[in-house]
C-alpha positions as CSV (number, residue, x, y, z in Angstrom):
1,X,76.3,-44.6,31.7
2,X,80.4,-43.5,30.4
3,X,80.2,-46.1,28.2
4,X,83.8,-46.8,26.5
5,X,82.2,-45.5,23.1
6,X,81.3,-42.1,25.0
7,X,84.9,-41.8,26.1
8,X,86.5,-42.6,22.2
9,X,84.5,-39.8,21.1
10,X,85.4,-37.2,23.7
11,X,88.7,-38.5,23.1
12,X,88.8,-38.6,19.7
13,X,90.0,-35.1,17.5
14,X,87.4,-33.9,15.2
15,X,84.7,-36.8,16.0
16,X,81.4,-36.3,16.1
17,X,78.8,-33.8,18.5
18,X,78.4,-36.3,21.0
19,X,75.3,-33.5,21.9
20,X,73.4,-31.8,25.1
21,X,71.3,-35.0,24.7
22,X,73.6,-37.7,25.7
23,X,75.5,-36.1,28.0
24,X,72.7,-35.2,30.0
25,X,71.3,-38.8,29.9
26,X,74.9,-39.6,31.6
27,X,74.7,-36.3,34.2
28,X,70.9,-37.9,35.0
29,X,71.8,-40.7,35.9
30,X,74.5,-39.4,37.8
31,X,77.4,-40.1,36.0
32,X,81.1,-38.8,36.4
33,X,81.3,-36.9,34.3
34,X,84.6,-34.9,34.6
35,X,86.5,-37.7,33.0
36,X,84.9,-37.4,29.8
37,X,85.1,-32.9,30.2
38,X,88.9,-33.1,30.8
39,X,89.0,-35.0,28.2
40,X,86.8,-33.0,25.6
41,X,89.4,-29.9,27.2
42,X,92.6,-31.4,26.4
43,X,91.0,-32.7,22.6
44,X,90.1,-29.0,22.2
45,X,93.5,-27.2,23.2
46,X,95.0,-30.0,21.3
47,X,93.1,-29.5,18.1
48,X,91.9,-25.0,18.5
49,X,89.7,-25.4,15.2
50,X,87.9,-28.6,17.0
51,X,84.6,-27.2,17.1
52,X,82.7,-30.3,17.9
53,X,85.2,-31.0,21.2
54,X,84.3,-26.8,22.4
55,X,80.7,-27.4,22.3
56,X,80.4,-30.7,23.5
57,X,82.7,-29.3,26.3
58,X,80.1,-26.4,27.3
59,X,77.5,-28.8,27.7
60,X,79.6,-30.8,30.3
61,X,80.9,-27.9,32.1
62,X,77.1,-26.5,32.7
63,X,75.9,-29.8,33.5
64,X,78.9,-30.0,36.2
65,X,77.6,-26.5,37.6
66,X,80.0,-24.3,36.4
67,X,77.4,-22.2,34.2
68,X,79.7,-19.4,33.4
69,X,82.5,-21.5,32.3
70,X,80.7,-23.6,30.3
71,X,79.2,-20.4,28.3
72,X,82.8,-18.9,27.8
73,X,83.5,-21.9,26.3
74,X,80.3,-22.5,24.3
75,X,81.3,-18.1,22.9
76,X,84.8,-20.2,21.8
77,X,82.7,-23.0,20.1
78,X,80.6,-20.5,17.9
79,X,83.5,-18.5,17.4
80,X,85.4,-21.4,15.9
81,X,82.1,-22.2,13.7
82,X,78.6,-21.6,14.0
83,X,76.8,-24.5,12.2
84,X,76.7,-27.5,13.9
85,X,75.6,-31.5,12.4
86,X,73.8,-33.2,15.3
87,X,74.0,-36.7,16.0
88,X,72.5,-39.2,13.1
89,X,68.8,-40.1,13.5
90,X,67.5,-43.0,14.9
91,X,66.1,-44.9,11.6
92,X,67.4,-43.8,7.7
93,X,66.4,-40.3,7.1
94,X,63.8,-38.4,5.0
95,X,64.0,-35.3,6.2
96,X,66.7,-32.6,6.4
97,X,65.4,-30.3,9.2
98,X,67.4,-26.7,10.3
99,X,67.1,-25.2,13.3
100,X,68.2,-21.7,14.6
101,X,69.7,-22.0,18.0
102,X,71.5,-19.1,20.2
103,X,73.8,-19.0,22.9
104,X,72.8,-19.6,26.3
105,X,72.0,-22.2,28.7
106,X,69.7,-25.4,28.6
107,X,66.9,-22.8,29.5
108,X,68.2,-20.8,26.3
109,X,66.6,-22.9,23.3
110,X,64.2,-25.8,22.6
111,X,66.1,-28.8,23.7
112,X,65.4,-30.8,20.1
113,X,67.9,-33.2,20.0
114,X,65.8,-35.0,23.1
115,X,62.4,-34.7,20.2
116,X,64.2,-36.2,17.8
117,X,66.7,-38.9,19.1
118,X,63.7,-42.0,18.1
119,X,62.9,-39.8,14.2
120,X,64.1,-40.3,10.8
121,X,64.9,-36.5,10.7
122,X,68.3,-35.3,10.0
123,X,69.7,-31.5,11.5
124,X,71.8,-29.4,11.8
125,X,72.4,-26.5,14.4
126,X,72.8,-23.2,12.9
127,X,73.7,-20.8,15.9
128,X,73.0,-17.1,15.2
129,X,73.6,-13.5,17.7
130,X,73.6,-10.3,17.6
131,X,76.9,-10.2,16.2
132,X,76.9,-13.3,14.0
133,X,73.9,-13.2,11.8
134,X,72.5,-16.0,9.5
135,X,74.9,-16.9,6.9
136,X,73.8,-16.4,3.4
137,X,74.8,-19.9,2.8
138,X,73.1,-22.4,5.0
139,X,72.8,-26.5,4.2
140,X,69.9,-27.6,2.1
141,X,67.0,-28.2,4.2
142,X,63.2,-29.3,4.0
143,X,61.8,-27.4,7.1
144,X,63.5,-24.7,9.6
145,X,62.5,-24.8,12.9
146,X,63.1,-21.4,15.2
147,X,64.5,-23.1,18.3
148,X,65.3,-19.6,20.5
149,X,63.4,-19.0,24.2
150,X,61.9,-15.8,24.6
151,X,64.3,-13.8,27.4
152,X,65.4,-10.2,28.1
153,X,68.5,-10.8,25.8
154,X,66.8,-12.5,23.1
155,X,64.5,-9.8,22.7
156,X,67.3,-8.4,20.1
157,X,68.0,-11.4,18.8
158,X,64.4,-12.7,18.3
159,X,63.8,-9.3,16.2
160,X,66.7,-9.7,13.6
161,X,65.9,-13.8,13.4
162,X,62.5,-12.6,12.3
163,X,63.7,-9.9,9.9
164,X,66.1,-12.6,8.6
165,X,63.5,-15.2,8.1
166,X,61.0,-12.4,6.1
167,X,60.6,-14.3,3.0
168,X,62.4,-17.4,3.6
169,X,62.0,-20.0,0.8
170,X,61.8,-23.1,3.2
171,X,58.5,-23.3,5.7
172,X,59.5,-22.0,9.2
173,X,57.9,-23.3,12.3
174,X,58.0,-21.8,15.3
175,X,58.0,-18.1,13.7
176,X,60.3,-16.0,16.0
177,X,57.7,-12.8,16.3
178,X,54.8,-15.4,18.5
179,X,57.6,-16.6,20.4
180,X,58.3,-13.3,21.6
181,X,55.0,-12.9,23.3
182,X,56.0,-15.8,25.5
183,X,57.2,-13.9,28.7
184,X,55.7,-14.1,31.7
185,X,53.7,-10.6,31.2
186,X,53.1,-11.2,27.8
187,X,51.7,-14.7,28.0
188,X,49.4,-13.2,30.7
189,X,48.4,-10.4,27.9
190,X,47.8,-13.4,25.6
191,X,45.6,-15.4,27.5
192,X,44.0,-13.1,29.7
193,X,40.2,-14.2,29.0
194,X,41.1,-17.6,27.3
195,X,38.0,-19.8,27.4
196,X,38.1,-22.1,31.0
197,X,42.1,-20.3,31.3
198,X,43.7,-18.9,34.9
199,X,46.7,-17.4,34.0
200,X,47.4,-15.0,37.2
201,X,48.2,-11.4,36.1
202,X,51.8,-11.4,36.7
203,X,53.8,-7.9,36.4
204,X,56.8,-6.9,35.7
205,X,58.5,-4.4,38.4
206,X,61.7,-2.5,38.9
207,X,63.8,-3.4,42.3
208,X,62.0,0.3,43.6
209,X,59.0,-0.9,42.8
210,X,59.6,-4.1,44.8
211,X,60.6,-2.4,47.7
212,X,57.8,0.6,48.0
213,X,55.3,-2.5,47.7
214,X,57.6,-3.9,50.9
215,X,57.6,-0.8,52.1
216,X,54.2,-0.4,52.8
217,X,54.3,3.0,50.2
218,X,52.4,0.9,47.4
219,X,49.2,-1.0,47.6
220,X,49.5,-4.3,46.3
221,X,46.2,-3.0,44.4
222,X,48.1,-0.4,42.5
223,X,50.1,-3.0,40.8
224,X,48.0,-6.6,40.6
225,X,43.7,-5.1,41.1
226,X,41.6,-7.4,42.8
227,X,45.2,-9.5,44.2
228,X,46.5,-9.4,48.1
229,X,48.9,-11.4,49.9
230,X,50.6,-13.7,49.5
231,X,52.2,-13.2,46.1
232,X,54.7,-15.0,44.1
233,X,58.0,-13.4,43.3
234,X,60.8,-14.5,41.1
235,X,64.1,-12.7,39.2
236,X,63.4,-11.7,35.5
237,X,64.5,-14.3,33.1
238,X,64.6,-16.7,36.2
239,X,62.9,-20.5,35.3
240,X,62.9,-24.2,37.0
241,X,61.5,-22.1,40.4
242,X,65.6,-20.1,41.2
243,X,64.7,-17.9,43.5
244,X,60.9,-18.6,43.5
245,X,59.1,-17.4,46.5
246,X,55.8,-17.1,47.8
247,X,56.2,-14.1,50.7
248,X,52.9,-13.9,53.2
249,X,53.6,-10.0,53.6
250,X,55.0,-7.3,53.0
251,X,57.9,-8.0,55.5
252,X,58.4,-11.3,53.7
253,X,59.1,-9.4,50.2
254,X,61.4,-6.9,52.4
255,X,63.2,-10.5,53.7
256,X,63.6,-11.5,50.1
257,X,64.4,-8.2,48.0
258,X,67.1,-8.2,50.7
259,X,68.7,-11.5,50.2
260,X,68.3,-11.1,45.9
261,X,70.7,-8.5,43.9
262,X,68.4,-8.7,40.8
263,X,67.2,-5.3,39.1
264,X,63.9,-6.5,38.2
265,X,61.5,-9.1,39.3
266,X,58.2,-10.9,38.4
267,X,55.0,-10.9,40.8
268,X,51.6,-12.4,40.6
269,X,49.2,-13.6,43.5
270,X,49.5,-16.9,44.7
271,X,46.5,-19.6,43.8
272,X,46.3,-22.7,45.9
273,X,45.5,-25.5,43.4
274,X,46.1,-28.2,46.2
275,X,43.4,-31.1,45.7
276,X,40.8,-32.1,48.6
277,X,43.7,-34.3,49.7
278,X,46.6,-31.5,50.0
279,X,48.7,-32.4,47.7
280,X,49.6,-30.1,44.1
281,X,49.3,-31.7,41.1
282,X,51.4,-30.1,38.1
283,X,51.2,-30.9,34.3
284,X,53.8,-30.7,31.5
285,X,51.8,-30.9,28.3
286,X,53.1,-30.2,24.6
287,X,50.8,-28.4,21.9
288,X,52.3,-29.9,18.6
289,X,50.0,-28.6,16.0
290,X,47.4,-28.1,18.6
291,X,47.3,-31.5,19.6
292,X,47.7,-31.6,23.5
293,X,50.2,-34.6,25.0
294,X,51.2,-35.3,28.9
295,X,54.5,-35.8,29.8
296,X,54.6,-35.9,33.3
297,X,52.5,-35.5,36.2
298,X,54.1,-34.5,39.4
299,X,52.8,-34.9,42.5
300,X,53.8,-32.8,45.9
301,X,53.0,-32.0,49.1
302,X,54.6,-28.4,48.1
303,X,53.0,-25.6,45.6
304,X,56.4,-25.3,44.2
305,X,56.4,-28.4,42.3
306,X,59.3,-29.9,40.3
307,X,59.3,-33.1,39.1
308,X,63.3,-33.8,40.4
309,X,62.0,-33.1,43.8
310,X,58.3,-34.3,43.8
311,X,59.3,-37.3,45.3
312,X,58.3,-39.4,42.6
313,X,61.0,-42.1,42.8
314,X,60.2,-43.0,46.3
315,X,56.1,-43.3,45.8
316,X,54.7,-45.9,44.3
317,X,51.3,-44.4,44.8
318,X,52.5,-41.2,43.2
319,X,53.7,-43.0,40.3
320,X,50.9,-45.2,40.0
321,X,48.8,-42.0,39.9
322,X,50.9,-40.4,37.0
323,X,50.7,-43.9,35.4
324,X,46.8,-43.2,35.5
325,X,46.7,-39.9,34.2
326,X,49.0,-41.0,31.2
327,X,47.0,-43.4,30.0
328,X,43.5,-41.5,30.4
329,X,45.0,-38.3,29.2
330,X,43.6,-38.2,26.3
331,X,39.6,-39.1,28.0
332,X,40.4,-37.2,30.8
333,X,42.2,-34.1,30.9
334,X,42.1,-33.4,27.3
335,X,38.8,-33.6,27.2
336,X,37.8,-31.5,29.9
337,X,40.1,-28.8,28.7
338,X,39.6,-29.0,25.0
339,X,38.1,-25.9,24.8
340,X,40.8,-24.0,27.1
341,X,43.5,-25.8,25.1
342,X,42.2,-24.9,21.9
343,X,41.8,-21.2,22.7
344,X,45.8,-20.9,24.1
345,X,46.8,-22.7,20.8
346,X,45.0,-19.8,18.7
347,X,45.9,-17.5,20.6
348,X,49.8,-18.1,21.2
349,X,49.9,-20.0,17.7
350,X,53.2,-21.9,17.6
351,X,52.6,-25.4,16.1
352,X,55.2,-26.8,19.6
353,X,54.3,-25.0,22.4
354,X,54.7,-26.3,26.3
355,X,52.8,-25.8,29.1
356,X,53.0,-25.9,32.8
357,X,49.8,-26.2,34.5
358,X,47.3,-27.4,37.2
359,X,43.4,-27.5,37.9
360,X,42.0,-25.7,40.1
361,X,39.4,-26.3,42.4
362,X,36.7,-25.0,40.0
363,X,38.1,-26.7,37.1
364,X,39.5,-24.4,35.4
365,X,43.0,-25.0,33.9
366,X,45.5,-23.2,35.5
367,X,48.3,-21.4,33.7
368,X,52.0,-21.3,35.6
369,X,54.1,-21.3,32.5
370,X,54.1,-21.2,28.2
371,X,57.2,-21.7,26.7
372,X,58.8,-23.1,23.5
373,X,62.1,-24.5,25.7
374,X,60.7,-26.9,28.2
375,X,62.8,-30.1,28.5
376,X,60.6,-33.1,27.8
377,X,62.6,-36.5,27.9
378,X,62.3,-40.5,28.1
379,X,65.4,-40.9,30.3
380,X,63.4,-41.7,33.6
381,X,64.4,-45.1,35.0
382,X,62.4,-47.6,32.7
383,X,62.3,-50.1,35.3
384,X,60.6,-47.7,37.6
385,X,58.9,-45.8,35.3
386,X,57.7,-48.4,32.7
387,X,54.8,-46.0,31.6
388,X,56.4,-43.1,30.3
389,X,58.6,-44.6,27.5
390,X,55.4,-45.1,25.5
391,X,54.3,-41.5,26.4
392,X,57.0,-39.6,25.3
393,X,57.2,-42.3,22.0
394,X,53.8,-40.4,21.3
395,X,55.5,-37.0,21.8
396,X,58.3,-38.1,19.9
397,X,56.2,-39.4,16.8
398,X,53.5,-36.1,17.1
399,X,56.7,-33.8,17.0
400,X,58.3,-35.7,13.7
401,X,55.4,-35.9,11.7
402,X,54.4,-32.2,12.7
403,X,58.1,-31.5,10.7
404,X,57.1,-33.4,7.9
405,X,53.3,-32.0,7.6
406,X,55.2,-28.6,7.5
407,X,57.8,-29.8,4.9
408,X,54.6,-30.7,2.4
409,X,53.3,-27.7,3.2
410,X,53.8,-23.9,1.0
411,X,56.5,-21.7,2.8
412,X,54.7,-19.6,5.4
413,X,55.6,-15.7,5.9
414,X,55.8,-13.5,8.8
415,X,52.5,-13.0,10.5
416,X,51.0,-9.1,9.8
């Protein structure tokens, strides 16, 4: 996947993004890819005012596994300059489309370039913080989409983006004050009664808190009503199941505070949604303008499912399954949660919106995650997974014309 192109333009001063997109295709297939980071580093300290090299740099350095370096680099980037072209669209483009990114990891903003790399939409990246607010001069642009993930420090950040955006003369989509409401607790407060919706009652608790519950001083009554043992606790801020645990007992949550130095932590009760056969079945689906669409299915013998380590690659019957669901999605699972789909759409009301989710026993549709930043791709092995290019080409085509319903539509302001 270092194909001698990808190497001229890490090599080459001032060239192009190369983008998160591409090199993560590379780092997915499992690619080398320190060549091409040395040489992004060398371009960079070569050329200081290389923007492109800085950026493209981070991306390879987090993909490597070296998170921090990769963001001290990525605070040089935006430092150097904070608007960014991404790489040219697919087929001639109609559209001029802005987005708002911050800093922060692959978990820190919707991961667009993957939605767009088949469209006839041209971007750029405009990259704001606390300390570098929205320029007043910013490239023409037909539609701005608001690409920042709710977290603990975007709180800030999500605030002034919408006090910036009061009255902007472009329509926004993806307004920053719904994706606020998307932590863990406040997607709970959100949903909590949604039509044919189980989202657990997750809480938010201080490390003291934690430990009188594994203490035996608190009840888990007093925090979760009507929940017991086992529960499910993670880190704030934590996604992709780090340091996800489901503890039996008290004396499992005293095992785990022990062995985690976060301040604050996430808890809900544990559901089994494992089918009459044992296995957990977990959706990713998209809301793009309220429309649902699947992109993957995994299948596990463990609640904590991901599709990396489903074991997907080496099951034919798994993937035959997913194959399955894909193609009667819209017959099947749609339809029988129309009405729970329809009423989190309202209710959270971002035209793209993902979800992670199961069924449960009873049928209704079970809640584990909403969230504006979910990765959703076509870079699974074609060969092997000759279903899901078409799939995600629906995604793909939904998310591009969404952009250009919004661009023929009025400017839209700030919710009351």
């Amino acid at each position: 996947m270092i194909t001698p192109e990808l190497v001229d333009a890490a090599a080459t001063p001032h060239a192009p993004l190369i983008g998160a997109a591409a090199l993560m295709r590379c780092a997915f297939y499992r690619a080398d890819l320190r060549p091409i980071g040395e040489l992004l580093l060398a371009r960079a300290q070569a050329n200081p005012d290389d923007a492109n090299a800085w950026l493209d740099a981070s991306f390879v350095l987090q993909l490597l596994g070296q998170r921090a370096a990769g963001l001290d680099v990525q605070a040089h980037a935006l430092a150097t300059r904070s608007l960014y072209v991404l790489p040219a669209p697919a087929r001639t483009p109609t559209l001029n489309l802005l987005v708002l990114m911050g800093p922060g990891d692959f978990m820190a903003n919707t991961p667009i370039e993957f939605l767009l790399q088949t469209s006839d939409i041209a971007a750029h990246v405009q990259y704001v913080t606390l300390d570098l607010p929205l320029p007043e001069q910013v490239p023409d642009h037909d539609v701005l989409f608001v690409a920042l993930a709710q977290s603990d420090a975007n709180v800030p950040l999500l605030r002034d983006v919408a006090q910036m955006l009061d009255g902007w003369p472009r329509p926004v989509v993806n307004r920053p004050e719904q994706i606020a409401h998307l932590s863990r607790d406040g997607a709970h407060a959100k949903l909590d009664g949604a039509a044919g919706v189980l989202m657990p009652r997750t809480v938010r608790v201080a490390r003291a808190t934690a430990a009188q519950l594994a203490d035996g001083v608190l009840d888990v009554q007093a925090l979760l009503p009507g929940a017991a043992f086992p529960l499910i606790v993670r880190p704030l801020d934590s996604h992709a199941g780090t340091d996800l645990q489901k503890v039996a007992d008290a004396a499992a949550l005293r095992d785990y505070l022990a062995a985690q130095p976060s301040g604050e932590f996430y808890l809900a009760p544990f559901v089994d949604y494992s089918g009459p056969d044992g296995q957990f079945r977990k959706y990713r689906i998209v809301l793009i303008d309220g429309q649902p669409f699947i992109c993957h299915l995994a299948i596990s013998s463990h609640w904590m499912v991901h599709y990396l380590n489903a074991g997907m690659d080496d099951s034919a019957a798994k993937r035959a399954e997913e194959a399955a669901g894909m193609a009667g999605f819209d017959a099947g699972f749609a339809r029988r949660h129309a009405g729970a789909l329809a009423d989190i759409d309202a209710r959270i009301g971002l035209p793209y919106l993902g979800i992670d989710c199961a069924e449960t026993r009873d049928g209704r549709l079970l809640i584990f995650e909403v969230d504006n930043a979910m990765v959703v791709h076509a870079m699974d092995d074609p060969g092997k997974y000759p279903y899901k290019g078409p799939a995600m080409e629906k995604v793909f085509r939904a998310f591009e014309a969404m952009l250009h319903r919004a661009a023929g539509a009025a400017p839209n302001a700030a919710p009351d």
